[in-house]
C-alpha positions in Angstrom: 247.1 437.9 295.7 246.1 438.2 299.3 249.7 438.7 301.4 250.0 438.2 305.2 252.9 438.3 307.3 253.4 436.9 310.8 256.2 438.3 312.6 257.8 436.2 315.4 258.4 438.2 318.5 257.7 436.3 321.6 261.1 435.1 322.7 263.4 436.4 325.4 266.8 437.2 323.9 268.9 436.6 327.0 272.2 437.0 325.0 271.6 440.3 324.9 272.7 440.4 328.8 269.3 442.6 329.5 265.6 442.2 330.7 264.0 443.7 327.7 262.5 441.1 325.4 265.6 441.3 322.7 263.1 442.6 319.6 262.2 445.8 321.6 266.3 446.7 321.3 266.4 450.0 319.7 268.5 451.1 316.5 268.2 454.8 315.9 265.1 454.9 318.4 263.1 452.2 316.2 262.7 448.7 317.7 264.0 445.6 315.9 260.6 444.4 315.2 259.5 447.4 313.4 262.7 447.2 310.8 260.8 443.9 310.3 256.8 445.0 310.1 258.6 447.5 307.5 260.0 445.6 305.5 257.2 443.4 305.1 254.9 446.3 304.7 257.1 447.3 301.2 256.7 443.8 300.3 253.2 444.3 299.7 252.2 442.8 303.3 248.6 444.4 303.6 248.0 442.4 307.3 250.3 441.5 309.7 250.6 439.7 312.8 253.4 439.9 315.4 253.5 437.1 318.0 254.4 437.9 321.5 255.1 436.4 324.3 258.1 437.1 327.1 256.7 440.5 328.3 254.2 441.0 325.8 252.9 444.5 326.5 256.4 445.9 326.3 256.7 444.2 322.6 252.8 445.8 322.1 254.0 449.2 323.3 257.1 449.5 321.8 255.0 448.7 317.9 253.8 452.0 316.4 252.6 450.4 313.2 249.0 448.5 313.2 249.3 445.3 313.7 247.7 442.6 315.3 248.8 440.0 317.9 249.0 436.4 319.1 250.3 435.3 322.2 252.8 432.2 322.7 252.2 431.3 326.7 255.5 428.6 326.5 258.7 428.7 324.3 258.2 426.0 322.3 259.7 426.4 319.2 258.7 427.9 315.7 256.3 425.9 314.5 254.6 426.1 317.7 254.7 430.0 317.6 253.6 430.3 314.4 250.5 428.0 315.1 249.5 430.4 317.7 248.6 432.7 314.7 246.5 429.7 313.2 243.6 432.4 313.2 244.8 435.3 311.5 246.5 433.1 309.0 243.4 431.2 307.6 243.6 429.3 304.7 243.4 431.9 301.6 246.1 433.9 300.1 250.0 433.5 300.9 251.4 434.5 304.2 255.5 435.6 305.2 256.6 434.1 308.0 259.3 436.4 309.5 261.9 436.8 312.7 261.3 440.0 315.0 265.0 439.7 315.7 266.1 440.5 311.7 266.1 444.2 311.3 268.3 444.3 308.1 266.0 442.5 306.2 264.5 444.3 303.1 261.6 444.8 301.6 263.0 444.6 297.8 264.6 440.4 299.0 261.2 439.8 300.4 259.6 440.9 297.5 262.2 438.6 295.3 261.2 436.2 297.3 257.5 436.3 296.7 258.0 436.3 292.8 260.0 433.3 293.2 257.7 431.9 295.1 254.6 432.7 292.5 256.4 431.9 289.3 257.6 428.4 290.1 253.7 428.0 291.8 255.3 426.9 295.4 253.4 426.0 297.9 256.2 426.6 300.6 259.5 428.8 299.9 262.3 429.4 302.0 264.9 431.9 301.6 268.7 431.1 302.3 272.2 431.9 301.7 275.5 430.3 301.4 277.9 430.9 303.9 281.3 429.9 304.8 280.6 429.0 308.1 277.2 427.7 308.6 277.7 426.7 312.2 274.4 426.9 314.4 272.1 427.5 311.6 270.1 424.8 309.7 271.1 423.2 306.7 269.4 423.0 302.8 269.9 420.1 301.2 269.8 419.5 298.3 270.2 416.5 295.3 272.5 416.2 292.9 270.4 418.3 290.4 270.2 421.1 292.8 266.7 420.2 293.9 266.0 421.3 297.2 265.3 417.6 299.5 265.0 419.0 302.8 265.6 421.2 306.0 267.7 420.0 309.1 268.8 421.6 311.8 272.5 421.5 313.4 271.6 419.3 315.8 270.1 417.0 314.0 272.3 416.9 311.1 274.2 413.7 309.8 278.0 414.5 309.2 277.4 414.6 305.2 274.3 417.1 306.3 276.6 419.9 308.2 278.8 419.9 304.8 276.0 422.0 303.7 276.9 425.7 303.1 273.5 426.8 302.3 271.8 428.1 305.7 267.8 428.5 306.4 267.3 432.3 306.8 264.2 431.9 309.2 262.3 433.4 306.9 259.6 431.9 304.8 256.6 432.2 302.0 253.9 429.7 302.2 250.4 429.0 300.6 248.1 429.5 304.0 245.8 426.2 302.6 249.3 424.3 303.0 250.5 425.7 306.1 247.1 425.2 308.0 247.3 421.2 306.8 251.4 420.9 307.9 250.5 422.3 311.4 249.1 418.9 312.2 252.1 416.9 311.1 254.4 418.9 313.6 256.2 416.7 316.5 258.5 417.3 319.1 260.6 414.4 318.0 263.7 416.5 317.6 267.1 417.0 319.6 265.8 420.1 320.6 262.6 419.1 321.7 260.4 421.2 320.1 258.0 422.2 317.1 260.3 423.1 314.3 258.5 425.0 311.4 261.2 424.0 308.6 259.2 420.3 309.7 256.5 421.9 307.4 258.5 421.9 304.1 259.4 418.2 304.1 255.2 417.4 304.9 253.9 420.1 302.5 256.6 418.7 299.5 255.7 414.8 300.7 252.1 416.1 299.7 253.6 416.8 296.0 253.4 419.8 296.4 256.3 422.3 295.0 259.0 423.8 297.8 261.8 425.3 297.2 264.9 427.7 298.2 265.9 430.9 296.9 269.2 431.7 298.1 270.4 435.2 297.9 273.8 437.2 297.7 273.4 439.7 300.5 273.9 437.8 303.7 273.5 440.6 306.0 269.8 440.7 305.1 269.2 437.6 307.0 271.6 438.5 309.8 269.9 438.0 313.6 270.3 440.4 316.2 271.4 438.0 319.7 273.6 440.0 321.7 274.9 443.2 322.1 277.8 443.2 319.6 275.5 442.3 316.7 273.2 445.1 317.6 275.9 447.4 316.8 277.0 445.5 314.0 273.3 445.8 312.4 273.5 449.6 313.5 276.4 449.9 311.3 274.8 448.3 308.5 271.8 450.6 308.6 273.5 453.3 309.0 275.7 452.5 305.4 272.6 451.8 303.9 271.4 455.5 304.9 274.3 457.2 304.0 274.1 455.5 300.4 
């Protein structure tokens, strides 16, 4: 099985209070990002592509690993940045769609996450958590069963929606064929005003085609790095994991 992973990397993080693009941020002298291309790499990952954008050659400059690159001109959300990759994606094989921003992520959840993903033959997976605050990330939902309906984001949420504890990670799997085909059905018809990926799931499982959610234990795998205080926060983590 053919495995790609796209890496988004374009945005400007201006919580972190600095002019660096925020996945250039150093933790032990290794950029954000690369935590990420890493992790994907031990997933079995064999190309990747890391999608740029706010000061692009710094992001280029500060990536040891070989990689390749698409360029987002405008900020306009996730499903937009991930179409900028259209190219390298293609249509064979199964491609990770991953945050620059994320460095505790592991290899051995991503990997969990593409077993998942091949034994219940998804064409879209999405890895999640339950939390007990989910405010500011989007919501799973799912039916009475446990069958995962849909994605919605906070600000879009009906009041029965945001009693969701299960949060999208950012981070998904998705059969390329599938992905190419939902890039069509993405609007900007949103609160937010932009191309949301997580859009992609409902069209691709409207198609009858399996989606689903794997929600994991370890929550500080999916943790985000947005300002300074959860940079140190994710230094602390990593430096646990090293001393173990």
């Amino acid at each position: 099985m053919n495995i790609k992973a796209v890496i988004l990397a374009a945005g400007k993080g201006t919580r972190m209070k600095s002019d660096l693009p925020k996945v250039v941020h150093t933790i032990y002298d290794k950029p954000l990002v690369e935590y990420v291309i890493n992790a994907a790499t031990e997933a079995g990952a064999t190309d990747i592509c890391v999608v740029v954008g706010y000061k692009a050659d710094l992001v280029k400059n500060a990536i040891k690993a070989n990689v390749t690159y698409a360029v987002q001109e405008e900020q306009l959300g996730t499903g937009h940045a991930v179409m900028q990759a259209a190219d390298f994606i293609g249509k064979d094989g199964i491609v990770m769609i991953l945050c620059g921003d994320t460095p505790l992520i592991q290899g051995i959840t991503l990997k969990k996450l593409i077993d998942f993903h091949i034994e219940q033959n998804n064409a879209a997976s999405v890895l999640t958590t339950m939390v007990s605050d989910p405010t500011g990330y989007g919501r799973i939902i799912r039916n009475k069963e446990g069958k995962f309906i849909k994605n919605v984001e906070q600000k879009d949420a009906t009041a029965d929606e945001l009693l969701s504890k299960e949060i999208n990670s950012g981070m998904y799997l998705f059969n390329s064929n599938a992905l190419q085909e939902a890039f069509g059905s993405l609007t900007t018809n949103n609160a937010q005003g932009e191309y949301y990926l997580p859009d992609t799931l409902e069209y691709i499982k409207n198609k009858g085609l399996a989606v689903d959610a794997l929600p994991i234990d370890c929550f500080e795998d999916i943790l985000g790095v947005n300002t300074p205080e959860q940079l140190e926060e994710a230094k602390e983590v990593i430096a646990k994991r090293t001393a173990r």
